[in-house]
C-alpha positions in Angstrom: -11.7 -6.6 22.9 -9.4 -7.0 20.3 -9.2 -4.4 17.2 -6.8 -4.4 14.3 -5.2 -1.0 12.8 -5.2 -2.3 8.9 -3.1 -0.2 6.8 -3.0 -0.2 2.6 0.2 -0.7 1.7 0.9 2.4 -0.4 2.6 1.1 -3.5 5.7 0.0 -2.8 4.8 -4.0 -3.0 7.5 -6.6 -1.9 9.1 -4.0 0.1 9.3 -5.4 3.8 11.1 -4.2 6.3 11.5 -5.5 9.5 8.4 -7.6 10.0 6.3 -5.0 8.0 5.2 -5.9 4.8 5.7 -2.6 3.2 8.0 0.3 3.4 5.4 2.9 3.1 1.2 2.1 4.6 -1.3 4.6 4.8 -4.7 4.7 6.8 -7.6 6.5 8.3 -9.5 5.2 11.3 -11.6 6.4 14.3 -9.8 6.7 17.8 -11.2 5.4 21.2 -12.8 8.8 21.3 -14.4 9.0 18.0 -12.0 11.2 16.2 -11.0 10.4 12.2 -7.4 10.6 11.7 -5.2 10.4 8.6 -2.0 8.2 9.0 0.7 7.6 6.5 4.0 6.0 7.2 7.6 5.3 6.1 10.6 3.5 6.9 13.8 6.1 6.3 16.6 7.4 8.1 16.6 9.3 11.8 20.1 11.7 11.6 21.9 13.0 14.8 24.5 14.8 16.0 27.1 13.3 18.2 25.5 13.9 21.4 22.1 13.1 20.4 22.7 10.1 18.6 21.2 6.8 19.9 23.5 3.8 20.8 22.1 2.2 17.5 23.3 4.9 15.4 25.7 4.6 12.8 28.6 7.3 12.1 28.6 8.5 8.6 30.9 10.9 7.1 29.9 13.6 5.2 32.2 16.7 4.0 35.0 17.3 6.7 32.1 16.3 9.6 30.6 13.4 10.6 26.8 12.6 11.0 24.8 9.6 12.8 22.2 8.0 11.2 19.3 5.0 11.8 18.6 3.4 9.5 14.5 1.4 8.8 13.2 4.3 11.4 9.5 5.2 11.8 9.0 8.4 9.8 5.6 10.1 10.2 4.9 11.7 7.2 1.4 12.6 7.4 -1.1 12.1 10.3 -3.9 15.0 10.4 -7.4 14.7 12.1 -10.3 14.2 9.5 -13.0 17.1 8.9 -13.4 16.3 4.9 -11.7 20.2 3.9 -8.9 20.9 1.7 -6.6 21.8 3.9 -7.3 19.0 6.6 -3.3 18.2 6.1 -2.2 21.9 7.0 -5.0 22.6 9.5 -5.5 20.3 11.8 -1.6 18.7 11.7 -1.1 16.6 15.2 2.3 17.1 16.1 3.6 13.9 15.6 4.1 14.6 11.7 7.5 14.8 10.6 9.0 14.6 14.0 11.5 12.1 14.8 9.5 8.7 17.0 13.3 7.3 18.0 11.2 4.0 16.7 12.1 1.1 14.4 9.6 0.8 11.4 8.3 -2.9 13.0 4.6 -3.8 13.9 4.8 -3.3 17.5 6.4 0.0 17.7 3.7 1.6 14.5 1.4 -0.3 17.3 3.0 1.5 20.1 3.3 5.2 18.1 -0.9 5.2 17.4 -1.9 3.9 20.6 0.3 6.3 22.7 -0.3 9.4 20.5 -3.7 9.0 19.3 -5.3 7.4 22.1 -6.7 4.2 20.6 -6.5 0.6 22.2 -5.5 -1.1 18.9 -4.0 -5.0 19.2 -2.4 -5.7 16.4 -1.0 -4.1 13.0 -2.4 -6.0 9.5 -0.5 -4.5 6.0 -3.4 -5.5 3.3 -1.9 -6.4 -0.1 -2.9 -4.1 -2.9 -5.4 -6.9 -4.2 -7.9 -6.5 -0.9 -10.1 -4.1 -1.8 -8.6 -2.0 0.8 -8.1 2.0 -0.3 -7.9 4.9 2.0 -8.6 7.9 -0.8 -12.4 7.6 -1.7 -12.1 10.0 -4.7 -15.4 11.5 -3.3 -14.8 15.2 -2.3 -17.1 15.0 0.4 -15.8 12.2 2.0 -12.1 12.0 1.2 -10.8 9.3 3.0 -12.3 5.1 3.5 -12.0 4.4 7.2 -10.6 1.3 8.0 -13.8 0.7 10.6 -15.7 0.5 7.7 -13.7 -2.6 5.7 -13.9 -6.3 6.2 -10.6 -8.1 5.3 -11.2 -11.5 3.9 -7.9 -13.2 2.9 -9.4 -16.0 0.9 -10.8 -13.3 -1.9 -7.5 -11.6 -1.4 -5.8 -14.7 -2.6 -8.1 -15.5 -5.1 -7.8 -12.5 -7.0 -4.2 -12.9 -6.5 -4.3 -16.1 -8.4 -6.6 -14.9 -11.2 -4.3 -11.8 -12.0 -0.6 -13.0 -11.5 -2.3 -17.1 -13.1 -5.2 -17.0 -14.7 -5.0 -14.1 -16.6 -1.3 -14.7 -17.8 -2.9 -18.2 -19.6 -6.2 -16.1 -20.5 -4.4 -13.6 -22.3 -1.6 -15.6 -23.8 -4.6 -18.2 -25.5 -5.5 -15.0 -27.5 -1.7 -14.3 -28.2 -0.6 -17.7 -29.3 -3.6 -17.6 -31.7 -2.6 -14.7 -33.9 0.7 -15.4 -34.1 -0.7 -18.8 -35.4 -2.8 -16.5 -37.5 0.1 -14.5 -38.2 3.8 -16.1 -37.5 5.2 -12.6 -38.6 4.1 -10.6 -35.3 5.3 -13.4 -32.6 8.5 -11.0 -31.9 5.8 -8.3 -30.3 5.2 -11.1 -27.5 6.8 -9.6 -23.8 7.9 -11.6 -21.2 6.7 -9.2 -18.7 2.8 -9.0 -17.4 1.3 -6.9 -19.9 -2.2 -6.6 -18.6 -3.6 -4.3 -15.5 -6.6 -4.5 -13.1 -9.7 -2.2 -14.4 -11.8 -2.7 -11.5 -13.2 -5.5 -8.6 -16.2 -6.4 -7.0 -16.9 -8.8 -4.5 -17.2 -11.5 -7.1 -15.3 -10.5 -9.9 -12.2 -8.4 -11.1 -12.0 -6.8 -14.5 -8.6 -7.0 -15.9 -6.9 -5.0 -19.4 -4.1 -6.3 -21.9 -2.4 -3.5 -23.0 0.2 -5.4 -25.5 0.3 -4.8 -29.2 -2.7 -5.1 -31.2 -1.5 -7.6 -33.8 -2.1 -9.9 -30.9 -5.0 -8.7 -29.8 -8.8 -7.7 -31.0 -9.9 -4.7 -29.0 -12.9 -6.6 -28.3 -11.0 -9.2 -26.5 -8.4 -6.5 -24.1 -10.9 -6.6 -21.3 -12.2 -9.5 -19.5 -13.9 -10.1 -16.6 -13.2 -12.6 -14.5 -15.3 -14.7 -11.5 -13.8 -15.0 -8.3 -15.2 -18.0 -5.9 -13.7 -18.0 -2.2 
């Protein structure tokens, strides 16, 4: 039966590498045998000595010596087993963290690395944009971490919320800019090129979004709207 290991794409947006869509994902999901596991991952550098170093490798200089490195490499930098303490990270530590995986940072090696050292029986590897609703910290202390089990990507909203913040706000917000400079020619200078708004909050219908330009161009009663989102 096939079963997809999503990952949130950790910050980092527009950063693919290889065929993933971002340089650094993070997750927490069950395993075949019912285990919770913490996974976060990077793309960075593997360094060798001579005799180590993998065909791929490239020779690097550094001092009077010389170094190999790979480059866009799976790096492991957390991946812990879930019992909801404060020191799940130190305690219960599988030994894949931080260890070199000799791997390329591409779906079907990350597909490989779980599978092989986690025991799961995943299919394929899905990177959720930031806008999915998809977030592994819960920000409740007694359940730490959102399992992946437990979310239901639907693209369409993904892409619709996409459109209102990147679109429709941009035209929303700008209305009620154009209209006090109008009011007031002397503040059009304070106007930014640059998105000056950021999300507040979503639902399954709606996302909340915040201007935070100058407030000659805006009423406070006017920074935060709410917008509908039909998929």
């Amino acid at each position: 039966m096939p079963r997809t290991l999503y990952f949130e794409g950790a910050g980092c947006e527009g950063t693919q590498v290889n065929d993933v869509e971002n340089c650094r994902i993070r997750t927490a999901f069950r395993t075949d045998d019912g285990k919770e596991f913490y996974l976060e991952l990077l793309s960075g550098c593997e360094n060798y000595r001579k005799y180590e170093a993998p065909p791929t490798a490239v020779k690097k200089k550094f001092g009077h010596d010389y170094y190999y490195t790979c480059p866009d490499m799976i790096i492991v930098d957390f991946c812990f087993e879930i019992h909801n303490g404060n020191g799940d990270c130190n305690n219960f530590r599988h030994p894949i963290e931080r260890k070199r995986t000799g791997l390329a940072y591409t779906k079907a090696n990350i597909l490989k690395l779980v599978n092989e050292n986690l025991g799961c029986s995943f299919t394929d590897v899905v990177v959720l944009p930031w806008l999915s609703g998809y977030r592994v910290h819960s920000g409740n202390p007694k359940r730490k971490y959102n399992l992946m089990d437990n979310f239901t990507d639907i693209p369409e909203r993904t892409a619709e919320r996409n459109r209102i913040y990147h679109e429709v706000a941009r035209d929303y917000f700008n209305r009620i800019y154009q209209r006090h400079i109008k009011a007031n020619p002397r503040v059009a200078h304070l106007l930014s090129e640059y998105e000056t708004w950021s999300l507040v909050k979503y639902t399954d219908k709606t996302i909340t979004i915040r201007s935070h330009t100058y407030r000659e161009l805006i009423d406070d009663a006017e920074r935060v709207h709410t917008f509908r989102v039909n998929y």
